[in-house]
C-alpha positions in Angstrom: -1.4 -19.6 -33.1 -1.4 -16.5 -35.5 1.9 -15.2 -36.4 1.4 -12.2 -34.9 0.6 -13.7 -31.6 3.8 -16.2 -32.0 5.9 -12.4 -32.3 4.0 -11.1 -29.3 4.6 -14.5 -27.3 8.6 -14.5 -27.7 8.8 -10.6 -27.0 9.9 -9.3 -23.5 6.6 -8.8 -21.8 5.7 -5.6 -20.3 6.2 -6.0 -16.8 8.1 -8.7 -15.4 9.0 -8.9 -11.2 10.4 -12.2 -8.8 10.7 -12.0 -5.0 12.0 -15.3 -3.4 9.4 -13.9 -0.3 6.0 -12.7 -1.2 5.1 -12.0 2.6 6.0 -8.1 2.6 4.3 -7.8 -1.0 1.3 -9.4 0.5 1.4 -7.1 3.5 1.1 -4.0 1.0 -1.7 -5.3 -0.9 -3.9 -6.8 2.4 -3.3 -2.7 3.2 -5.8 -1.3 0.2 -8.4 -4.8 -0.4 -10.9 -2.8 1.1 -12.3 -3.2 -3.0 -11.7 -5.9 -5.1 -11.2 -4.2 -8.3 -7.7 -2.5 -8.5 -5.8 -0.5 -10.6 -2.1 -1.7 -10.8 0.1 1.1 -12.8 3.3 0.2 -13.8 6.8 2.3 -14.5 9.9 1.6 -14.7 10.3 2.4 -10.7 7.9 0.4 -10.0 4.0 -0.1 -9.6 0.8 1.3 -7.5 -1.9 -0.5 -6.5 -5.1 2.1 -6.1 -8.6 1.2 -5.1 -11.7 3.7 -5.1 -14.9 3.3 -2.5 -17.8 5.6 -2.6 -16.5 8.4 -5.3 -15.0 9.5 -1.8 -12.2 7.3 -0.5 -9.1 6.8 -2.7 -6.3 4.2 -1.2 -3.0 3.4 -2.9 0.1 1.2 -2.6 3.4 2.5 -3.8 5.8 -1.0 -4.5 8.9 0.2 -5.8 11.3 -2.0 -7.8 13.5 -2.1 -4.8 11.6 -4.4 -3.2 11.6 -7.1 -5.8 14.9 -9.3 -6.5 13.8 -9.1 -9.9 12.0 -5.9 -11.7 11.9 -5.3 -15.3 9.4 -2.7 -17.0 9.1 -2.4 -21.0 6.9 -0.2 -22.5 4.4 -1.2 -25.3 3.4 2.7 -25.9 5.1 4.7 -28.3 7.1 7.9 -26.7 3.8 9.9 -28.2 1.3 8.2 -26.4 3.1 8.7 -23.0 1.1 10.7 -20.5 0.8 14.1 -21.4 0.4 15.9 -17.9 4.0 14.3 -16.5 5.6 12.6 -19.4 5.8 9.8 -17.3 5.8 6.4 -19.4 3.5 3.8 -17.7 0.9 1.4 -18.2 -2.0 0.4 -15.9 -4.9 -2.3 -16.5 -7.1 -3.5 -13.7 -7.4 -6.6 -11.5 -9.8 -8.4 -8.7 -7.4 -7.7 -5.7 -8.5 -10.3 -3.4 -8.1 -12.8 -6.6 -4.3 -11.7 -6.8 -4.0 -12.2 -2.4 -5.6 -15.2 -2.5 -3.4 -16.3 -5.2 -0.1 -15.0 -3.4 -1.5 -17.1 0.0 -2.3 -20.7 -2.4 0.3 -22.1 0.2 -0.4 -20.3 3.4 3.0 -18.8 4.0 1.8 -15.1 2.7 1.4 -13.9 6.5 3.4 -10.7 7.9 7.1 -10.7 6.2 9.8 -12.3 8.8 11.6 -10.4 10.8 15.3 -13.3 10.9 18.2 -11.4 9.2 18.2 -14.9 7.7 15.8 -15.5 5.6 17.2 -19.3 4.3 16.7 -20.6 1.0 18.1 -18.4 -2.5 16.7 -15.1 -3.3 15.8 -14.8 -6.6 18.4 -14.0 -9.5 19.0 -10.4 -10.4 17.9 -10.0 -14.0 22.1 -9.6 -15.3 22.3 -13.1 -13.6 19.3 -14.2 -15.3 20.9 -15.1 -18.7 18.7 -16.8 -21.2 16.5 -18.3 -18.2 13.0 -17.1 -20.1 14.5 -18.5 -23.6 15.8 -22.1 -21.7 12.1 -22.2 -20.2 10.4 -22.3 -23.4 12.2 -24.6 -25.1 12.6 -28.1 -26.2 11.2 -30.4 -23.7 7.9 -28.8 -22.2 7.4 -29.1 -19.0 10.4 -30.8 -17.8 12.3 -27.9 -18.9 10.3 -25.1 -17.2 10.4 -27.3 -14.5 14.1 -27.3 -14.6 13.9 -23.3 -15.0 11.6 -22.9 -11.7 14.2 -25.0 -10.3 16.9 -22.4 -10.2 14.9 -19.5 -8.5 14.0 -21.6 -5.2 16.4 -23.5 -2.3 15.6 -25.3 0.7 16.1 -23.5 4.0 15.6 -23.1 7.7 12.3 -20.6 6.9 9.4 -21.0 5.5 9.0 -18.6 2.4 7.0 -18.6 -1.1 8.9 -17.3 -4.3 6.8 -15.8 -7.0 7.6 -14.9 -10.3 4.9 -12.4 -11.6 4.0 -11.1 -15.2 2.3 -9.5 -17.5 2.5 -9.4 -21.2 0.5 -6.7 -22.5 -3.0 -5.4 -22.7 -5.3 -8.3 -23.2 -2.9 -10.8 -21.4 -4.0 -12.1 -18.1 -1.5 -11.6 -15.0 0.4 -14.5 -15.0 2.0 -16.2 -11.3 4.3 -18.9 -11.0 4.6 -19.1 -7.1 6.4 -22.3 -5.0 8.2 -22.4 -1.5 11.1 -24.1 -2.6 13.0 -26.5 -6.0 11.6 -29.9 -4.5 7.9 -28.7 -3.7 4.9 -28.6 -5.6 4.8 -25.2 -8.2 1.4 -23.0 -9.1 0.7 -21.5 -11.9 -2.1 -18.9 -11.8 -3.7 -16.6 -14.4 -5.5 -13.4 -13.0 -7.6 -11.9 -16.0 -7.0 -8.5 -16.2 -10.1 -5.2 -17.7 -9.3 -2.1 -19.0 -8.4 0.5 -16.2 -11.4 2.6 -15.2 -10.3 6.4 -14.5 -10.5 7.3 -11.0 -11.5 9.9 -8.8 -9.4 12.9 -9.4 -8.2 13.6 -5.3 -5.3 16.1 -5.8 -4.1 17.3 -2.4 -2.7 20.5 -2.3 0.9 21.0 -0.3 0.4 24.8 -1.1 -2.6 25.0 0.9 -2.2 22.5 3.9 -3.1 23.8 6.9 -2.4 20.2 9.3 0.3 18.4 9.1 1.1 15.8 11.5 3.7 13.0 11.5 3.2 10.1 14.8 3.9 6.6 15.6 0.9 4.6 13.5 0.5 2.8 17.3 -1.0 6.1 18.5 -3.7 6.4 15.4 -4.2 2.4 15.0 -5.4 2.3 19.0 -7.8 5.4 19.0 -9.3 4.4 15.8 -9.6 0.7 17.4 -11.4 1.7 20.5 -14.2 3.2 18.2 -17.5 2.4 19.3 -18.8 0.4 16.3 -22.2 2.8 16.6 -19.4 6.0 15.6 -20.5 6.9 12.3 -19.0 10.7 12.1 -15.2 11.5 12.9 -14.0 15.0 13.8 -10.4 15.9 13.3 -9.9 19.3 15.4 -6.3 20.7 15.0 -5.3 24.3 17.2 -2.0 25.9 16.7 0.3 25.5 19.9 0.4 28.4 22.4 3.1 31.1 22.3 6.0 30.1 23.9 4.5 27.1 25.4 7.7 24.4 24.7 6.6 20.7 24.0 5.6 18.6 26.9 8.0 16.1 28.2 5.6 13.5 29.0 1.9 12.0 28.7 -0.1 9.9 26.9 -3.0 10.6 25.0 -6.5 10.7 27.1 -9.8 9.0 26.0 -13.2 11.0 27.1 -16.6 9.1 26.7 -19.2 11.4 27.2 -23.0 10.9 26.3 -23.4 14.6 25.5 -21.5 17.3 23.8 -18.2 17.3 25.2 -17.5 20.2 28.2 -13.4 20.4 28.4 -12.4 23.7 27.8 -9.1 22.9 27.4 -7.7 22.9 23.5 -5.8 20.0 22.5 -3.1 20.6 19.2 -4.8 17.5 18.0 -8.7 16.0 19.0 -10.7 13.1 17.4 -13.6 13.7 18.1 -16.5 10.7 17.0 -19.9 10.8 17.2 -22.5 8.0 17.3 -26.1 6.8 18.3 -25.3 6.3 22.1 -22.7 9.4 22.4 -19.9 10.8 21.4 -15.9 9.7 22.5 -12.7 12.2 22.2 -9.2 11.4 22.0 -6.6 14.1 22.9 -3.2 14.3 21.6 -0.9 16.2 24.0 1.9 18.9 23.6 4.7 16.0 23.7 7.5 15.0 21.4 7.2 11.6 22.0 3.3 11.5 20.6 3.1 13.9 17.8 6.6 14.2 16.4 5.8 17.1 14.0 3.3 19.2 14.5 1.9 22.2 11.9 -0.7 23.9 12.4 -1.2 27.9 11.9 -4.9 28.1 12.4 -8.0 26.7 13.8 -8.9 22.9 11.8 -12.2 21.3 12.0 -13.7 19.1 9.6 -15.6 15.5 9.4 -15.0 12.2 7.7 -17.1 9.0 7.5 -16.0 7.1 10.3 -16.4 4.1 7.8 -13.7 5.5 5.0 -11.3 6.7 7.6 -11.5 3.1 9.8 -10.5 1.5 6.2 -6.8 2.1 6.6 -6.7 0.4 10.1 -5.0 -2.5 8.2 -2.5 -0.5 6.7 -2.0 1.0 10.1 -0.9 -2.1 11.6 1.5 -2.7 9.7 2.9 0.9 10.0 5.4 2.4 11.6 4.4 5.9 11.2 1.3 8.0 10.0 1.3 11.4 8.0 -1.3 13.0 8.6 -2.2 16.0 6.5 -5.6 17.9 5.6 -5.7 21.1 3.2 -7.8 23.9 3.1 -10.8 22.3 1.3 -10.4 19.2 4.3 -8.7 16.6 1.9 -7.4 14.5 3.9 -4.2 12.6 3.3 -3.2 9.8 5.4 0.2 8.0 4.4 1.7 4.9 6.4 5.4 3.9 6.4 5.6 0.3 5.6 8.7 -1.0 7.5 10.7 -3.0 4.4 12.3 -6.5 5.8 15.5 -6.8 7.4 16.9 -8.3 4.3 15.8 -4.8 2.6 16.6 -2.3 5.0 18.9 -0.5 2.5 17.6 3.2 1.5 14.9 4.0 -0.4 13.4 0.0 0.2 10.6 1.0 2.2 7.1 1.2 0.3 3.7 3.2 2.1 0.1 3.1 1.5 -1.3 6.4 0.9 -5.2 7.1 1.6 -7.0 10.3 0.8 -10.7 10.8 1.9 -12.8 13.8 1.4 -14.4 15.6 3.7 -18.5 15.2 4.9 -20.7 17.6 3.1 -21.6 19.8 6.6 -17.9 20.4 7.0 -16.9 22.3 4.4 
C-alpha cells in the first residue's frame, strides 16, 4: 500500500451511517428501484437516492440523518468546489440499486419496518458514544478485534432486526456494508462498486406557477391506480375549480366508471383520472369531501396526460405512504410526493423521510 493510500485509509471517510434496523431504510429504497443505476447524494442532513427512466420520469428518496442512529458526513471538496447554484456542500457517486437492496435483504429480515414500540436488541451507538470504536477496529489482532468491534453495535432481543453499518470513503472507494442481526450471529461484509454520477434530467417544478395542488390519503391514489386495466397506456389527470359557494361534501367515496367509449357524465368532478386503453377507457372521480381530498387548489380548468407506465411506477412508494401531494404546474410537470410513515421508535419531529416523483407530461398535452 502506497503512502498516500495508507493517509487516505486512516482518515474519516466521507460518509459514514449505522441503523440497528435496516427495514424502514429498505422500504425507502424498494420505493424508487424502478432502475438499477442510482444516484446517492450526500450532505451533512442527509442523502437522496434519485433514479431517471426514459429522459421523462425522475424519482427520488429523501433519507435524512434522523433516521440513522449513527450519521456522519465529511466533505472531501474544498469550500471552492462546493456547488455554485446553492452553496450546498455535497457529494454524490452512483450505485446499482437493486445490488445495495439485495445486499440490505442477505438475511431476509429487510421486509416492512416493525410497527412494536419495542424493537429488542441495542440501537446503535450515537457517534459521541462511539469513542475510538473505528481506531479499536483496525488494530492489533485482525479479525478477532473487528469482530469484537461489531460486537458492540448488536444485542439479542425478542424481534427480529438486521444492523448495518454503511460507508463510503471517497471517490473511487466502493460502498462498503457491514450488516448482522445480532453479537452472536453470523456478520456480512459487502462491497457495492460505486461510477461517477451521470447528470440527470433537469425537472424543476415551479411553485410559482402551480395550478393543482392536491394533498389525500395515498390509500385513495394506490387503489385507483391498482384497478388499472393493464391495457391503460394513457392517464388523464382533469382538475375543475370547486363551485361558488358550494361547501365540501360531508360524505362519499370516490366512483369508478368503465365505459367502452368516450365517457358521457356531464357532471365535473374537482378531481378525474381519466385512463385510456385498447378495450376502453375507465374514470375515477374524486368528490367534494374533506375526508378524500384534504386540500384542494385549483383556480382553473387542468387537463393534461402521462404515461400510464411512469405514473404506475410510484405504486410502491404509495404503499407504503400515508399521504400523496399531488401537484402539476402550468407546463403539466407533475410532482407526486409520498409521506413515508418513520417507525414508532422514530416518531419524533422531522423523522419522517418521502419519495418524491416528477413525470412530464405526454407530447399532445401540452
Amino acid at each position: 500500500m502506497s503512502d498516500s493510500d495508507n493517509d487516505h485509509a486512516h482518515a474519516q471517510p466521507v460518509l459514514r451511517a449505522s441503523v440497528h434496523d435496516i427495514s424502514y431504510l429498505t422500504t425507502l429504497l424498494r420505493g424508487v428501484s424502478f432502475a438499477n443505476r442510482a444516484t446517492i447524494t450526500a450532505t451533512g442532513s442527509g442523502f437522496t437516492v434519485t433514479v431517471e427512466e426514459a429522459r421523462t420520469l425522475l424519482a427520488t428518496a429523501y433519507i435524512f440523518a434522523d433516521i440513522f442512529d449513527e450519521y456522519a458526513y465529511h466533505s472531501e471538496a474544498a469550500p471552492s468546489q462546493q456547488s455554485q447554484d446553492d452553496g450546498v456542500d455535497n457529494m454524490a457517486f452512483e450505485i446499482p440499486l437493486n445490488t445495495l437492496i439485495e445486499c440490505l435483504n442477505i438475511f431476509g429480515t429487510a421486509g416492512a419496518h416493525p410497527s412494536s414500540t419495542t424493537l429488542g436488541g441495542k440501537r446503535w451507538k450515537k457517534q459521541e458514544e462511539d469513542k475510538g470504536s473505528d481506531e479499536e477496529e483496525g488494530e492489533g489482532e485482525g479479525a478477532n478485534n473487528k469482530r469484537r468491534g461489531i460486537a458492540q453495535y448488536f444485542g439479542a432481543g425478542p424481534e427480529k432486526s438486521t444492523g448495518m453499518r454503511l460507508t463510503y470513503e471517497g471517490a473511487g472507494f466502493p460502498l462498503t456494508l457491514l450488516i448482522a442481526e445480532d453479537a452472536d450471529g453470523p456478520t456480512t461484509a459487502c462491497e457495492i462498486v460505486t461510477y461517477d454520477p451521470e447528470p440527470h434530467l433537469d425537472l424543476q417544478f415551479k411553485p410559482d406557477e402551480m395550478i393543482l395542488k392536491i394533498i389525500l390519503k395515498s390509500s385513495w391514489l394506490r387503489d385507483a391506480l391498482s384497478e388499472l386495466d393493464p391495457s391503460c397506456d394513457k392517464l388523464t389527470f382533469i382538475g375543475n375549480p370547486p363551485p361558488d359557494g358550494v361547501p365540501p361534501a360531508t360524505s362519499g367515496r370516490p366512483s369508478r366508471n368503465a365505459e367502452v367509449s368516450r365517457g358521457t357524465s356531464t357532471s365535473k368532478p374537482m378531481l378525474r383520472i381519466h385512463a385510456d386503453g385498447a378495450f376502453g377507457s375507465t374514470e375515477m372521480d374524486y368528490p367534494n369531501d374533506r375526508d378524500v381530498l384534504e386540500t384542494f387548489e385549483c383556480e382553473q380548468n387542468v387537463c393534461f396526460s402521462y404515461r400510464t407506465s411512469h405514473i404506475t411506477r410510484a405504486i410502491r412508494a404509495l404503499q407504503n405512504s400515508t399521504k400523496t401531494s399531488l401537484r402539476i404546474d402550468s407546463e403539466g410537470l407533475m410532482s407526486m410526493q409520498f409521506l413515508m410513515p418513520s417507525p414508532s421508535f422514530k416518531s419524533r419531529a422531522g423523522a419522517d423521510a418521502f419519495i418524491e416523483f416528477r413525470c412530464l407530461p405526454l407530447e399532445e398535452a401540452l
